[in-house]
N, C-alpha and C positions, 0 to 999 in steps of 0.2 A: 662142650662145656669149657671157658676159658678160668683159666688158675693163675691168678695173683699172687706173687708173694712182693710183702712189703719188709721191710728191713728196718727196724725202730720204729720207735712209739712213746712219743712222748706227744707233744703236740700238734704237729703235720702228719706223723703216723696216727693219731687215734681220727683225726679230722678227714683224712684220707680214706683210712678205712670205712669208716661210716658213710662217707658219700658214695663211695665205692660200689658197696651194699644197698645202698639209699636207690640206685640208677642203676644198679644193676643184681639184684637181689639171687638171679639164678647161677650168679658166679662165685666159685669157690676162691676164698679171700683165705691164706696164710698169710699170720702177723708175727715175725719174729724181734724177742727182745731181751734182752740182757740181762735186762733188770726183772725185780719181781712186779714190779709197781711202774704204772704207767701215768702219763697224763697228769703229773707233779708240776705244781707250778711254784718255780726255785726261787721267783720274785717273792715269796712271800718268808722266807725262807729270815730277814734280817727281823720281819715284824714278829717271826714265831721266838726268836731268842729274845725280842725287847717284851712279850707279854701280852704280845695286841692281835694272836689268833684265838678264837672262840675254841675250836677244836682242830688239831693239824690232819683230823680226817680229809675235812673239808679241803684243805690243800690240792685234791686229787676231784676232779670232775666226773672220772670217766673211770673204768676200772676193768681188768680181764674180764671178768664175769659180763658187765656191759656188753663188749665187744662180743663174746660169744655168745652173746641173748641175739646180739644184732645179725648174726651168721657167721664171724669169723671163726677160724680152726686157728687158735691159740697156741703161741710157743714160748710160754715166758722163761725168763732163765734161761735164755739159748744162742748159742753163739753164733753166727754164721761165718764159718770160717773161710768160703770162699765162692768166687760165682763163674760161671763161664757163659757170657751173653751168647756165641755163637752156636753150643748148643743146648742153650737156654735152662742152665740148670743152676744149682745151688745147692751146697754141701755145708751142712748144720752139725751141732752135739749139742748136748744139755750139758748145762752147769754143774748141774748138781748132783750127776749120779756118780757114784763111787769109782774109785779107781780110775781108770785110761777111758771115757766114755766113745763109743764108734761113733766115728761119722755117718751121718743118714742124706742123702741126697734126693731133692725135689727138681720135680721138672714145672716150669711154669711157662705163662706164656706172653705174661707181662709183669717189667718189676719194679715197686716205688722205693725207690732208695731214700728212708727221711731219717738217716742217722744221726741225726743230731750234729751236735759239735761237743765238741773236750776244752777242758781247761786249758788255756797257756802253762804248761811247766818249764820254764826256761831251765836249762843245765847250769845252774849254779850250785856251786858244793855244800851238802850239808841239808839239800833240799827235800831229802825222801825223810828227813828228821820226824817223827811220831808229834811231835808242837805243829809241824806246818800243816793247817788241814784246807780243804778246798773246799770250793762253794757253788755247788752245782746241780747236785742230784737229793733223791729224798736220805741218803747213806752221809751224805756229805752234810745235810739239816741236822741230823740227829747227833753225829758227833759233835760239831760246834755246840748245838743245846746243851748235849750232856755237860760241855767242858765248861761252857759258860755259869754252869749252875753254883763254881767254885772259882772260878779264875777271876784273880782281880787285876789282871792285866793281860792286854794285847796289842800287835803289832800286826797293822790291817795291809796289806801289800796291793797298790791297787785302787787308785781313787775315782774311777769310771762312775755307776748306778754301783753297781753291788759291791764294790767295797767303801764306798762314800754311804751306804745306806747302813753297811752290819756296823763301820766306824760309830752313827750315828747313835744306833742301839747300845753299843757298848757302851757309849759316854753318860746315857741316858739310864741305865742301869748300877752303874757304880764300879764298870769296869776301867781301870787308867788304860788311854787308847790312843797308841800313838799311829798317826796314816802316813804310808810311805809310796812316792810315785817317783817315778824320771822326769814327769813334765811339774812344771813350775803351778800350775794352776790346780784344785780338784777341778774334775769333772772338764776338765783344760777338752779335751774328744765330743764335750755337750752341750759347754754354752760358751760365748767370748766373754773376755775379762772384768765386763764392768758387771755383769753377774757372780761368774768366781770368785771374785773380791765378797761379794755378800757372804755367799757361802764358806771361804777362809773364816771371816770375823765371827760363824755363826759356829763354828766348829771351835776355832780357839776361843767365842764365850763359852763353851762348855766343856773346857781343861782338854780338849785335843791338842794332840801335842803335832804338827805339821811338818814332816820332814820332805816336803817336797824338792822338786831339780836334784836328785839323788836316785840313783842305782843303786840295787842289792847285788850284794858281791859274793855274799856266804849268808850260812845259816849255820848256826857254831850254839850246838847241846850243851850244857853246865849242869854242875851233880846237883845244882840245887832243884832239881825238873823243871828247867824253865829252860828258853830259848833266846838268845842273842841275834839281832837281824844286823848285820853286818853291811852298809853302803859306803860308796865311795867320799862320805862325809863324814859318819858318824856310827853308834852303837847303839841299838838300843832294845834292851832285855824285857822280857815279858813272859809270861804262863802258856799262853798261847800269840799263834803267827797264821793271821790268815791269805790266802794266794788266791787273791783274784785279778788277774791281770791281763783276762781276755779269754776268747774262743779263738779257737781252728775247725773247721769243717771235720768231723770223723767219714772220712770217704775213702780208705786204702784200700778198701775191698774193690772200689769201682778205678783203681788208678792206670791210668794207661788204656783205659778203656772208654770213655767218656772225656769230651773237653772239660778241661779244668781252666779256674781261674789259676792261677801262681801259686795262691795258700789253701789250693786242693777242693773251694766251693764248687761243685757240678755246674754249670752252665743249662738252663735253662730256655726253653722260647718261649712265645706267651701263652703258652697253652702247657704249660710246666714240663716237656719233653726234652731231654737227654738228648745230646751228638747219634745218638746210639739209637735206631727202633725200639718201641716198646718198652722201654724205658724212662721213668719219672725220677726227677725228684722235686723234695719240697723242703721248705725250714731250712733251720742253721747249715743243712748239708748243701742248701743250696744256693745260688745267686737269686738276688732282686733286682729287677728292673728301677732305677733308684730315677725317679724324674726329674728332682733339681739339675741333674746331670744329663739326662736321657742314654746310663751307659749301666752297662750291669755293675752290680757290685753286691759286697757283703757286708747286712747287715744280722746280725742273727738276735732279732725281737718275735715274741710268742706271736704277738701280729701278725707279722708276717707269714709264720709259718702256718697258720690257724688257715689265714684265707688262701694262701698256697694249696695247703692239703684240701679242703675243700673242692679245689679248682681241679683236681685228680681227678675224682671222683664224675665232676660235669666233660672231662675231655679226654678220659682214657682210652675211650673205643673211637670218639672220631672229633677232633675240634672244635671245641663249639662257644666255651664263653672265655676269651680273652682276658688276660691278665690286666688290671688296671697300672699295677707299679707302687710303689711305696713312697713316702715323705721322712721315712723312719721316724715317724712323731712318736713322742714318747713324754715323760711326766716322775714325778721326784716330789717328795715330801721330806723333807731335812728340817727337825726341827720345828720351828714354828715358819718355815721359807716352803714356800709352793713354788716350783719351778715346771717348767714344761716346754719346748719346743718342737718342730719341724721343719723338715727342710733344712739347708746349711745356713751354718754358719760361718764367719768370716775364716775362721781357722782353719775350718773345714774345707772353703773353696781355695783357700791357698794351698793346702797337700794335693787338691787336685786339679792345682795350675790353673785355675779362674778366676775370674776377675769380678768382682762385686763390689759393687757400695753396699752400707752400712749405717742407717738411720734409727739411731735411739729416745728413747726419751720418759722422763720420771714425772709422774704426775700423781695426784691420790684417783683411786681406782672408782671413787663412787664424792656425789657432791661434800663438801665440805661443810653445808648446815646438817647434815647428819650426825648423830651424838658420837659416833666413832667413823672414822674410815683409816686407810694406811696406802702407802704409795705401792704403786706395782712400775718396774724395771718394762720397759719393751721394744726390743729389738729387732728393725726388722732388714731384712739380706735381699738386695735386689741387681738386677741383671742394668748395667748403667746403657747398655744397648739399645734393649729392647724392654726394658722398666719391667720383665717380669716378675713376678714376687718369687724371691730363691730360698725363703727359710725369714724364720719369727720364731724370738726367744723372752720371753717372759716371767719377772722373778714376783714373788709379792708375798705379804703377808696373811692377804685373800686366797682365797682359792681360787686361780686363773686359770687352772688348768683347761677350759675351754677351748680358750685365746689359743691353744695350738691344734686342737680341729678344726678352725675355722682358717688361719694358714694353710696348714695339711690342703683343705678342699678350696683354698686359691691357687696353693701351686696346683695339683691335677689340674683342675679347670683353663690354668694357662694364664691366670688374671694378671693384668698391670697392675703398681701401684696408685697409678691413676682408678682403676675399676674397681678396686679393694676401697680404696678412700671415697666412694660416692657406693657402698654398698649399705643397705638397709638394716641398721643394726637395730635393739631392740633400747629402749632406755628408761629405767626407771631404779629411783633415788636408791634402794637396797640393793641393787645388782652393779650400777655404773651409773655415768653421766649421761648427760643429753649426746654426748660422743663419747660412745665408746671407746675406749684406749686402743683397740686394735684399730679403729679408723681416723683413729686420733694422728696413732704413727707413720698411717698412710699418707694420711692428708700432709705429716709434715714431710715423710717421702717427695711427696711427690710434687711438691714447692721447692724441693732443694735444685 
């Protein structure tokens, strides 16, 4: 009889699990996790504080009880305080029982490490402050809700997705909302700048107050309960401060024992296995094979981790379906602005010393004898070598979010922009043109 134990569960762990079970139903599956609640999905987490969840049940897909219908032997609320792969064991305590609770030690025989990731807490002074709350878990939803139900100000730390998204809600709510980043741009990590400019002007139409190209320096409490966000430019005071400023890989348990990236992701091959035998990981704790590059890296998107943890389950006992790799495509609603991309962008290939052109271009998104239409932004990133397609970014007042799966499945595929521009789009007057804008931008691609 072989015995699994997996290490977190949120999305690569529940997805893990289940495939696990799924292809191998006679093996004993331990689920260890921290929390009470699994399978939380934190994206939704800016739409539940603006109004726009039906029920924050629904938040949650998947649930203990699921998992133990499906065969797993449940550890919720459980720490796992430490593993020793050589002789294959794993020392746990619960959370929650009184007093000094003992260690209890499992022996397994294979282990999926999908601990998630943690929040960036930079050591700045004044940061464990009771105002600055984080944005991450179902724990971390529920206090900003709470605060939000009262607070007429805040100070968003953090202008990626999730803090460009809760800024969004607060402004839209009646919250004064000021957003603070070091990079000059929002969302500066998601799309290049003739995008961000959109989104600047769509934030400061809606009394955002934009304190970007600035550093947090302190966090400085005042007796009036309110919080002072202290950068190297300015001050500025609020009810609440929120800190979204990134992930780290949660993998100290597996440290020195597994190759790591630098900032601690697990190293994968494509069949999701560890440096180490018998050993997985998946999700945020782990690298992605990132194709516009063809190098590992970290991306930490539910995506990824979903079809990671999946892929557990089909190669734990012997090899068998191959990782395809990631585009990191992803998608954003700001506003009345639909944004979405894949693949890099030009910012992006310059942090990692590549070389790309860069072919944009603004056109209205569907014909012009139509009683409405609105222009869509489209950009797209290519290899000036070898005309690969390396990433497509897209802004509109339509909803294009498509337009970046269909990038996504040019870069996999390996398409030029030559092959993308003579690809068979669909056309008709409500949806787009006789040319579609994604083969619009090719075509002008690959003219240049």
């Amino acid at each position: 009889m072989t015995t699994v134990a997996v290490i977190g569960c949120t999305h690569a762990g529940t997805f893990a699990t289940t495939s696990i079970l799924a292809e191998h139903p006679d093996w004993t599956v331990h689920v260890f996790e921290r929390n009470g609640t699994l399978s939380f999905l934190s994206c939704g987490i800016a739409l539940w504080v603006g109004g726009h969840v039906s029920d924050p049940k629904k938040m949650f897909y998947s649930s203990p009880a699921a998992l133990a219908e499906a065969g797993a032997t449940m550890h919720m609320r459980t720490d796992v305080t430490s593993v020793d792969l050589d002789a294959r064991t794993l020392t746990y305590r619960a959370l929650d029982e009184a007093g000094d609770p003992a260690e209890q030690t499992l022996a397994f025989d294979k282990l999926v490490v999908t601990t998630g990731s943690r929040p960036v807490i930079p050591p700045i002074p004044g940061i464990d402050s009771p105002h600055v709350l984080l944005c991450k878990n179902w724990d971390h939803a529920i206090a900003i809700k709470e605060k939000a139900k009262t607070a007429k100000s805040a100070v968003v730390i953090g202008s990626g997705y999730i803090g460009a998204e809760i800024a969004e809600q607060f402004s839209v709510t009646g919250v004064k909302t000021t957003l603070v980043d070091g990079l000059d741009r929002p969302l500066a990590n998601n799309f290049d700048k003739t995008i961000t400019d959109q989104v600047a002007a769509a934030f400061e139409e809606h009394g955002v107050t934009l304190a970007l190209g600035q550093k947090v320096v302190e966090f400085r409490d005042n007796d009036d309960d309110t919080v002072t966000v202290v950068t190297e430019k300015g001050e500025y005071t609020a009810e609440m401060a929120i800190l979204a400023v990134g992930f780290l890989p949660n993998t100290d348990l597996l440290k020195g024992k597994v190759d790591m990236l630098p900032n601690g992701a697990i190293v994968v091959d494509d069949y999701m296995q560890a440096s180490a035998p018998g050993v997985y990981a998946a999700g945020d704790s782990a690298t992605v094979f990132y194709n516009p590059t063809g190098q590992h890296d970290y991306i930490p998107l539910a995506t990824n981790a979903v079809r990671q943890g999946l892929l557990v389950g089909r190669n734990i006992e012997t090899p068998t379906v191959k990782y395809m790799g990631t585009q990191a495509t992803s998608a954003v609603q700001l506003y009345d602005l639909s944004l979405a991309a894949s693949g890099l962008t030009r910012a992006g290939a310059e942090r990692r010393g590549l070389t790309v052109r860069e072919t944009s271009l603004t056109e209205d998104y569907r014909p012009d004898f139509m009683l409405t239409t609105t222009p869509v932004t489209s950009i797209l990133t290519w290899d000036p070598e070898t005309r690969k397609v390396k990433g497509g970014q897209f802004c509109s007042k339509a909803d294009i979010s498509g337009a970046a799966n269909v990038i996504s499945m040019a870069i996999q595929a390996g398409f030029t922009i030559d092959q993308l521009a003579n690809v068979d789009f669909l056309f008709q007057p409500n949806f787009d043109k006789p040319v579609y804008y994604v083969g619009a931008v090719a075509m002008k691609a690959a003219a240049e």
